[in-house]
C-alpha positions as CSV (number, residue, x, y, z in Angstrom):
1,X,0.0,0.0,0.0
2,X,1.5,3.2,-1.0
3,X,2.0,6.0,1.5
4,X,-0.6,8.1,0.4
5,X,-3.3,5.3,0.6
6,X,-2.3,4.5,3.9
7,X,-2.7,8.1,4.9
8,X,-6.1,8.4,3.5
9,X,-7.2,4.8,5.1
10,X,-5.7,5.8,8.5
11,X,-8.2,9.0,8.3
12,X,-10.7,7.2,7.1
13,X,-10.4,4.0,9.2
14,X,-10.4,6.5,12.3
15,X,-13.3,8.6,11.5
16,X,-15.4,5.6,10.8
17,X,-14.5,4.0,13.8
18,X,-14.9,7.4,16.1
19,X,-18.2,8.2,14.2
20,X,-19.8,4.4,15.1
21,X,-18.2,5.0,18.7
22,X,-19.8,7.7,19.2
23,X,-23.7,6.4,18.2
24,X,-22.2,3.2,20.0
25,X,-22.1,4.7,23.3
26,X,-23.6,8.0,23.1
27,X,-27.0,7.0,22.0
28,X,-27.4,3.3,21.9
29,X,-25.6,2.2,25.2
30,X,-24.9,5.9,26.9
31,X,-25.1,4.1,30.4
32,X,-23.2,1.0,29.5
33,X,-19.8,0.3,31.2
34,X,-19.4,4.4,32.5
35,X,-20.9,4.2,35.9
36,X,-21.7,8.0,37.8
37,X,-18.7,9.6,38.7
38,X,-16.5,7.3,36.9
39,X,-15.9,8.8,33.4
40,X,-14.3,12.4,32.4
41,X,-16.8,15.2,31.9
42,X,-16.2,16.5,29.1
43,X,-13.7,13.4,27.8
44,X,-10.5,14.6,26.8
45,X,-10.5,14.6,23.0
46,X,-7.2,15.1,22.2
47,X,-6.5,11.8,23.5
48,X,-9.3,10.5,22.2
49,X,-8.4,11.2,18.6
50,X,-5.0,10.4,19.0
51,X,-5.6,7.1,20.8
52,X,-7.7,6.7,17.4
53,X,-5.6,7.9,14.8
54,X,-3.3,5.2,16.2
55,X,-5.9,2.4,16.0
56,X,-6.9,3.2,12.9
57,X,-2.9,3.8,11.5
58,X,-2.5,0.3,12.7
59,X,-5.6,-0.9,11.4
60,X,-4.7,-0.1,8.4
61,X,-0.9,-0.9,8.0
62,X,-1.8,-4.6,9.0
63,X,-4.8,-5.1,6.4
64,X,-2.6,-5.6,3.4
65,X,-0.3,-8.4,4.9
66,X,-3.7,-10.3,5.7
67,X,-6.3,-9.5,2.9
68,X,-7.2,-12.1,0.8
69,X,-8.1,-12.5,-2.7
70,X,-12.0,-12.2,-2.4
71,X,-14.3,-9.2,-2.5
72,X,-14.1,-5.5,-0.7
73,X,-16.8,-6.6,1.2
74,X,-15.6,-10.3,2.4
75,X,-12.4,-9.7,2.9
76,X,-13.1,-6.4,4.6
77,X,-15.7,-8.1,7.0
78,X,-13.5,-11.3,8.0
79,X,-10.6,-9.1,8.8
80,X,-13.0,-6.6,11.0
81,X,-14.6,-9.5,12.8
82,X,-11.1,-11.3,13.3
83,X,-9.5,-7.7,14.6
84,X,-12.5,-7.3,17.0
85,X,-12.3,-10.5,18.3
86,X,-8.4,-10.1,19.1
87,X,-9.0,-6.8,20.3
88,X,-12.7,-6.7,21.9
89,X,-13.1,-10.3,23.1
90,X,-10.0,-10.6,25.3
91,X,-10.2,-6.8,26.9
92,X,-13.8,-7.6,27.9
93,X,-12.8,-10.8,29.9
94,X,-10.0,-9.3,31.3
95,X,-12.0,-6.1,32.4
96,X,-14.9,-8.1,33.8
97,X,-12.6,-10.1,35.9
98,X,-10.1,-7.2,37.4
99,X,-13.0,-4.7,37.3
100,X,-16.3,-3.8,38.8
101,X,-17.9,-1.5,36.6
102,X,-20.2,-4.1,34.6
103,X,-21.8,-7.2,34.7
104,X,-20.4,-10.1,32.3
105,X,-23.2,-9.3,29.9
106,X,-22.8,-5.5,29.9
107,X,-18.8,-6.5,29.3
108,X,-19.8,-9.3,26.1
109,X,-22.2,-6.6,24.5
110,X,-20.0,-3.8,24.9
111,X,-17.4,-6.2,23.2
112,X,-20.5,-7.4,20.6
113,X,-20.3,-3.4,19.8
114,X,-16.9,-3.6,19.1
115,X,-17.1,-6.4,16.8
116,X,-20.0,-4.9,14.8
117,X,-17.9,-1.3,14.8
118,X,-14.5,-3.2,13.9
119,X,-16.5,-5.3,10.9
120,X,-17.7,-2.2,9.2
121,X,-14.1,-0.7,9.5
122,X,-12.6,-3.2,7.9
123,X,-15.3,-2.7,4.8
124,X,-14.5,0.7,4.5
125,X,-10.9,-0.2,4.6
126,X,-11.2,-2.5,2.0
127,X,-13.0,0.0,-0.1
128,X,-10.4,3.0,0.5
129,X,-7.2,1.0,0.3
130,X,-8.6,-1.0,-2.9
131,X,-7.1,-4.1,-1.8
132,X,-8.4,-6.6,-3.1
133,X,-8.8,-6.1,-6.3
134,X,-5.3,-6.3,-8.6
135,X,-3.1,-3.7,-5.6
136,X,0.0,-5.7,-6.5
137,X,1.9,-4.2,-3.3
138,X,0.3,-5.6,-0.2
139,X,2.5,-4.6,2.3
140,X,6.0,-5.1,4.3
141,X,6.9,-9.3,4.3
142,X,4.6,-10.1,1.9
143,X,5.5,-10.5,-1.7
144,X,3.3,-9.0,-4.6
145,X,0.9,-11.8,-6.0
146,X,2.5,-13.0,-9.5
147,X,0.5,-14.7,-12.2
């Protein structure tokens, strides 16, 4: 993936995934997992966006080594799901069992979010960084496909 499309797919990966955040957990779940007095009023954005920018830089920079040879929209989706499940899945266990914030359902839907949030990235990734679909550079350690 050339610079510039990993530019454009880090932006794009990390206002998709602070856009679905934010209806995540401002309007469908704004009590979940943030019990009174526990949360920063007003959050502190700057963080937030660079804790984002990062997530979705990353995001991004890994996607080419693992895309497969299918469609935008499977390949997209199975690498989502699979980076929500490595991400989401384990932090929620972990946070149920060293935290007392949630129940072990609040923790597995707030997780379930993720996965959902992490899928759709991974379409729009697809989509921006046009991989699959003939991108004959997929990324560091990984050698161009040859016919």
């Amino acid at each position: 993936m050339s610079t510039a499309k990993l530019i454009t797919s880090t932006l794009v990966v990390s206002i998709v995934l602070f856009l679905l955040n934010f209806i995540w957990y401002m309007f469908l779940f704004p009590d979940a997992m943030m019990p009174e007095g526990l949360g920063k009023e007003p959050p502190d954005y700057m963080w937030l966006v660079i804790g984002t920018l990062i997530l979705g830089f990353l995001f991004s920079y890994i996607y080419p080594m693992m895309a497969g040879d299918g469609g935008k929209v499977p390949e997209g989706l199975k690498y989502g799901v699979l980076m929500g499940l490595i991400i989401s899945l384990p932090s929620a266990l972990m946070g149920y069992a060293t935290w007392e914030v949630a129940t072990l359902g609040e923790w597995i839907t707030d997780a379930f979010g993720a996965l959902i949030i992490f899928a759709l990235a991974g379409v729009a990734l697809a989509f921006v960084s046009g991989i699959p679909d003939g991108i004959p550079d997929r990324g560091p350690g990984r050698e161009p496909d040859v016919e």
